[in-house]
C-alpha positions as CSV (number, residue, x, y, z in Angstrom):
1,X,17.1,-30.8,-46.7
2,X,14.1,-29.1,-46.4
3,X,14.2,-25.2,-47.3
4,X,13.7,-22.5,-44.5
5,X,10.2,-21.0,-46.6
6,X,8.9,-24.5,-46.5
7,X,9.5,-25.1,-43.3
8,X,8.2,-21.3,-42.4
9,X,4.6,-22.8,-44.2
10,X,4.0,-25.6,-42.5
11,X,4.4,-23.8,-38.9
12,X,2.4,-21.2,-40.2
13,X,-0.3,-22.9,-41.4
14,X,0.1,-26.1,-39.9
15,X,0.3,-25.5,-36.3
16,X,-3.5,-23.8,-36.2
17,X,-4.5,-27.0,-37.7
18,X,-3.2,-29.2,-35.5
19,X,-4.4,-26.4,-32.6
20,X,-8.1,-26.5,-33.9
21,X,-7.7,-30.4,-34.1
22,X,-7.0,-30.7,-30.6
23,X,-9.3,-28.3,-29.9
24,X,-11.7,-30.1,-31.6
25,X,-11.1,-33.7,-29.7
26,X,-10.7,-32.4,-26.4
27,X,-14.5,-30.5,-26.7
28,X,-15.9,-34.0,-27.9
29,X,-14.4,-35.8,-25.0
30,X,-15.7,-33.6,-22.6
31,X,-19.2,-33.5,-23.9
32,X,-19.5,-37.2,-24.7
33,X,-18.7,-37.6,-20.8
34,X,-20.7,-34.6,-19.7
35,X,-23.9,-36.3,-21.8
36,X,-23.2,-39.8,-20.1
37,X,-23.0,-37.8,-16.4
38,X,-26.4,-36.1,-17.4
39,X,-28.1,-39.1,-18.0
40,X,-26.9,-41.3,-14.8
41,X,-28.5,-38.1,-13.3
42,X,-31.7,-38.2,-15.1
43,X,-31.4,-41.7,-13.9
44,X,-31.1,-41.2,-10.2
45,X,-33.7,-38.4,-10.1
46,X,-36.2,-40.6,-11.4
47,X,-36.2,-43.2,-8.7
């Protein structure tokens, strides 16, 4: 079994990790889909 400090570290330091990871992906889906909506814009303004 798995002590209760070891267990105590990895929540500690493991769920801002996971957080920031999340984080992380969520902000580079977003822009990748912003940057694809700019340029079908750019796009349509030209014509």
């Amino acid at each position: 079994m798995i002590d209760p400090g070891t267990i105590q570290a990895i929540s500690t330091v493991g769920f801002p990790i996971v957080a920031f990871l999340l984080v992380f992906w969520q902000s580079n889906t977003v822009i990748k889909s912003n940057t694809a909506a700019l340029k079908e814009l750019t796009l349509m303004l030209k014509r």
